[in-house]
N, C-alpha and C positions, 0 to 999 in steps of 0.2 A: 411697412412696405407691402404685406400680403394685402392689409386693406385698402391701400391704392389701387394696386394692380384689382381687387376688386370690381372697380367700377369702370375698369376697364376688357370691354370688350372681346372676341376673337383669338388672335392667334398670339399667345404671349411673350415668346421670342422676337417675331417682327413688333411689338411695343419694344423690346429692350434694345433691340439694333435700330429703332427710329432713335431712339435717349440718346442712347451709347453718340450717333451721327452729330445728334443733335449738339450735345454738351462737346464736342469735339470741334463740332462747328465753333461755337462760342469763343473758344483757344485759338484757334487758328485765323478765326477773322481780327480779332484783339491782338496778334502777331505781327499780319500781312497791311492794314490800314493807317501804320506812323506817314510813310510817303504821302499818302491821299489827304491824311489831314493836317500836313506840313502845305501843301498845292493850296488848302482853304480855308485854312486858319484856324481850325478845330483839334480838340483834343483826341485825344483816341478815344477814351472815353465817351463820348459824344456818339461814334458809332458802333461802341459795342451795346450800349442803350438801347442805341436804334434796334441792331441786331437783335438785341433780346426779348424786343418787345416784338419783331415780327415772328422769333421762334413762339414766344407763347401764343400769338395769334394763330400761327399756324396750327399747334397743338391744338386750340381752343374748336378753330375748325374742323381737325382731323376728328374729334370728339364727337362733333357734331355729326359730321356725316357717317361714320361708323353707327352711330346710334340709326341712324334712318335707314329702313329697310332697302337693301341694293336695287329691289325690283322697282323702286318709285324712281330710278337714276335712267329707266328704260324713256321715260313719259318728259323727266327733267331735259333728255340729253335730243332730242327737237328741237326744245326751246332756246337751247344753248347752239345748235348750230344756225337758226331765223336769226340770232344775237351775233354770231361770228361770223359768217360771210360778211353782210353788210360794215362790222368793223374791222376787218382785212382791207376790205373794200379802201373805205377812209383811212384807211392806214398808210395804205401803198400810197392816196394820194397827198392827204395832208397830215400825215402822220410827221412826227418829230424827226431831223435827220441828223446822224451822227454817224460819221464815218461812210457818208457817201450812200444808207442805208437809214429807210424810214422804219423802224418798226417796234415804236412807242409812241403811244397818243397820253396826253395829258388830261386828267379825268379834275373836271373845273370844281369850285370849292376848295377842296385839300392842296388840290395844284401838284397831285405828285402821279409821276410816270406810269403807264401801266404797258408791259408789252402782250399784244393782241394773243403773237403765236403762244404764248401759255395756254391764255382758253382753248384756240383753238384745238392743241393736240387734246386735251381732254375732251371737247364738242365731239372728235372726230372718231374717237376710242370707243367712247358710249356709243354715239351713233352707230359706229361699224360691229360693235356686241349685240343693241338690237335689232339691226336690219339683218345680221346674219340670222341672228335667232327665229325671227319670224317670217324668213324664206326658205327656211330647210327644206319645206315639201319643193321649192321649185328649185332647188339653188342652181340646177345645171341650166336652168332658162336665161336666155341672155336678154330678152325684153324686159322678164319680169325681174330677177335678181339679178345679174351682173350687172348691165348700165347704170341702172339707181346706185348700186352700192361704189361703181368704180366712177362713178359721174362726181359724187360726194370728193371721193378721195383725190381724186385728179386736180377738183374746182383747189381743194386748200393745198394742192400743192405748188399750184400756178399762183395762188397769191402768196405763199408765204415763201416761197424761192428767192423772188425778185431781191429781198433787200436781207432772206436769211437761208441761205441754200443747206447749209448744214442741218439746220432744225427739219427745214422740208424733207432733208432725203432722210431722216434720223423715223422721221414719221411715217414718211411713204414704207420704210422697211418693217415698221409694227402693224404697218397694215396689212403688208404681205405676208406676215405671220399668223395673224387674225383671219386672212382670207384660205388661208391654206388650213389651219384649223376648223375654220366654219365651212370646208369641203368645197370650194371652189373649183373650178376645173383647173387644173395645172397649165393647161395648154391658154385658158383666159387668162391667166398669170403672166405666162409668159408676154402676150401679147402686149399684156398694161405695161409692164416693165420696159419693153421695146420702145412703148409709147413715152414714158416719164422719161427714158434714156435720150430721145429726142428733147425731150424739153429741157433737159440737163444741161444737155450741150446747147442750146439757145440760149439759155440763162448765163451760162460760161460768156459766150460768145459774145453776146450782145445785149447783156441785162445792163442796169444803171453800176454794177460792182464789178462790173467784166473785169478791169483792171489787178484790181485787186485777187479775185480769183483765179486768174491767170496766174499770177507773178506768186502767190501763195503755192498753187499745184506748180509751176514749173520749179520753183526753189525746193520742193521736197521729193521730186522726181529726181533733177540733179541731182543735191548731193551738194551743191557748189553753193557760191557766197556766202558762205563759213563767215561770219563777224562782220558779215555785211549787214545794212537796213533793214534786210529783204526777210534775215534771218536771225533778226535782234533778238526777238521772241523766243524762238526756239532753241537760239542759242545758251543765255542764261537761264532756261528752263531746265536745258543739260546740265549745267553748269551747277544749281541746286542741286539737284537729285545726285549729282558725282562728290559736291562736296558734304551729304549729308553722313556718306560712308554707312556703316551697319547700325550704329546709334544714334547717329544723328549730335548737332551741336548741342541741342537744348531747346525745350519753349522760348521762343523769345529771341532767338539770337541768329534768326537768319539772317545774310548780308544780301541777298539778292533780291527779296525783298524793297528792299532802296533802288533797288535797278528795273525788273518787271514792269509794264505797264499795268496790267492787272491783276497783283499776285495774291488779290482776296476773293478773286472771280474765278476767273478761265483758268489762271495757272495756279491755285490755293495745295492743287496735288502737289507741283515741286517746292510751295513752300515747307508742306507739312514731311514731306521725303528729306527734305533739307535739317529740319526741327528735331527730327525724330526717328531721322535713318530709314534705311533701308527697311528694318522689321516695323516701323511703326506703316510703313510704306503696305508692305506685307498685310497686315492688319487691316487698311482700312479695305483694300482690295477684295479681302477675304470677308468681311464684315457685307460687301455688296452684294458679295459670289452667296453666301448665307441668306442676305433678304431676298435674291432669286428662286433659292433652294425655298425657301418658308411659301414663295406666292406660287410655287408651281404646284407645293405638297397642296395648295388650295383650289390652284384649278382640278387636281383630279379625284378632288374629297369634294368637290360641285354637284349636287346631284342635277342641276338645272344649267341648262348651255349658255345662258344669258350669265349667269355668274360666272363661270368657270370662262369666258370668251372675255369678261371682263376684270377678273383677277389677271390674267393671262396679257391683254393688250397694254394692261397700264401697271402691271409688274415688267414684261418687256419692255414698256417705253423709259422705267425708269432705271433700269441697269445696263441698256441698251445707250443713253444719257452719261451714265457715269464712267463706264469703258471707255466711252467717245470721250470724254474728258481727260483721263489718265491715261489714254493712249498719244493725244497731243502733247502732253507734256513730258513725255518719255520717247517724241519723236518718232510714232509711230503711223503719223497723219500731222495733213497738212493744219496747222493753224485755224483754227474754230471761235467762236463767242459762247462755245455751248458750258454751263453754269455744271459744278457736281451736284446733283440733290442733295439736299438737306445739309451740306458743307459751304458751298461758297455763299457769300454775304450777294444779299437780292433783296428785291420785294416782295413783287408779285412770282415772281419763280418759288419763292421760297412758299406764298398763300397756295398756291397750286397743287404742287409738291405735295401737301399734306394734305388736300382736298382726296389728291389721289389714293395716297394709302389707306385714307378714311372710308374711300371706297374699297379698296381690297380689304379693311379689315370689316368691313361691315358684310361683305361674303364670306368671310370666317366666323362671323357673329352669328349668321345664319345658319353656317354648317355647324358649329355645337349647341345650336339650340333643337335643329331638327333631332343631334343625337338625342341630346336630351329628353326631351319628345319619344323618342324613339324606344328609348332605354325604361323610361318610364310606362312605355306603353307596356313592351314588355314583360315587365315588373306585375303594372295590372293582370295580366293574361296569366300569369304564372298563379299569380294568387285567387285568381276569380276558379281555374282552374284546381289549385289547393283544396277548395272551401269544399267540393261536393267529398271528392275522396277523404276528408277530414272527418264529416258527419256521418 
């Protein structure tokens, strides 16, 4: 085990709460997909496979990018948004439509799904780490730094709205964290927020999902159509999580599971609360609340802003992601498509995901190698120092 951990990089806790997620994932997608593969004729087996093989890819990726120095992510993450606008773009128009909402393009050869807004929040993260970073000297300039960086943020929130409102506003609020970190003016804050607040409500109002987002926010504002259509969802989402009681039934033996629309997805929290009760409920919560705690002890062990802005955006994007998901399913918000990290069964959410940590830990890689460096220097000084008073 010590020679595993080994060859692995950074900060050694967040590898164990990535495993710990990961293998846990593994159970709970193998739990939650009888229904899915009863609708298509497949065994379960068939999609824990699958599953397994996108966690190892994921790992395989996170490995990689950990290895690569965080500073080349400044130079990568350009490139990655010239790649994302333009596929937002085709997304909103000929992207794949399901549920009234495009926002998966079909990548040809393999023939399998991809959705856009993954990249995107990651395009937007990097970007907005190094645009902060290298306007510092002007950052209170509104030609020179704010329109650039609030032009970026604004552009992907107009495309990625229309057909995923939750994702958008999930990002717009990492941004504003990032923007408030990198010393923006409070008062230009204010003003974007006024400004997205308008576009919210357009999107509401009159986007291609209006309906939908209507009848989602008015049924959790009421209170009302209890066991109705409106609140199928949420209802048996209660309904797991009440009967999982403090231990829960067992792996394996959830019944609501058979009922959910998507309880390997969006709702995987009330299946594993239902499996596993309350404490196991407890656990995973806390398990998040801990990889929060590990990526902030790295932003402020950063000695360089670009790391520490980007530990910081894409540690917030990802427990910011998983609140928002455990909070839907415990009725604390309206109904969402947003995925838990490294829990619910995905593709590309799942490749992403670990793209990201691979970034935060490879600014952890950074920071004990400068101690190292550092400790070693040190070391020399003490000794080069030793050698006269010795003789």
């Amino acid at each position: 085990m010590e020679q595993a951990f080994s060859k692995l990089k950074g900060d050694r806790w967040l590898w164990i709460i990535i495993m710990v997620l990961s293998i846990w994932s593994l159970l709970a997608v193998y739990s939650s997909v009888g229904t899915l593969a009863y609708k298509e004729g497949k065994g379960t087996e068939v999609y824990l496979i699958k599953h397994t093989l996108l966690i190892f890819g994921g790992f395989a990726l996170m490995y990689f990018s950990h290895l690569l120095d965080y500073r080349w992510y400044a130079g990568i993450s350009k490139i990655l948004m010239v790649i994302t606008i333009p596929l937002l773009f085709y997304t909103m128009i000929f992207g794949n439509t399901l549920n009234e909402a495009n926002r998966w393009v079909t990548i040809p050869v393999i023939n399998q799904t991809f959705q856009t807004s993954d990249l995107a929040k990651l395009a937007l993260i990097t970007f907005l780490a190094r645009t902060l970073t290298r306007k510092q000297e002007n950052i209170k300039d509104v030609k020179k730094a704010f329109l650039p960086i609030m032009g970026s943020v604004c552009l992907i929130f107009v495309l990625i709205a229309p057909a995923n409102l939750s994702t958008a506003l999930m990002l717009f609020g990492v941004s504003v964290l990032l923007l408030i970190i990198g010393r923006i003016s409070i008062k230009q804050i204010v003003y974007v927020c006024l400004g997205v607040f308008v576009l919210f409500i357009l999107v509401v109002a009159f986007g291609p999902r209006r309906q939908t987002y209507m009848s989602r926010v008015q049924t959790y504002i009421s209170g009302e159509e209890t066991h109705s259509d409106k609140s199928f969802q949420s209802d048996h989402s209660k309904i797991a999580i009440s009967s999982g009681g403090l231990f829960g039934k067992g792996p394996g033996n959830s019944t609501q599971r058979n009922v959910l629309p998507h309880p390997y997805s969006d709702f995987i929290f009330a299946i594993i609360v239902e499996e596993y009760g309350a404490i196991g409920g407890f656990i995973l919560v806390c398990l998040y609340v801990a990889l929060m705690f590990r990526c902030i002890r790295i932003v402020t062990l950063s000695p360089k802003a670009f790391g520490a802005l980007l530990a910081a955006g894409l540690g917030f994007s990802l427990t910011l992601q998983a609140l928002g998901n455990m909070a839907v399913a415990v009725g604390l918000g309206p109904v969402t498509g947003i995925p838990l990290p490294l829990v619910s069964m995905g593709g590309t959410s799942i490749l992403f995901t670990s793209i990201a940590f691979g970034i935060i830990l490879s600014v952890s890689r950074n920071i004990d190698e400068m101690k190292e460096k550092g400790l070693e220097g040190r070391n020399k000084k003490v000794v080069v120092g030793e050698i006269p008073a010795m003789g």
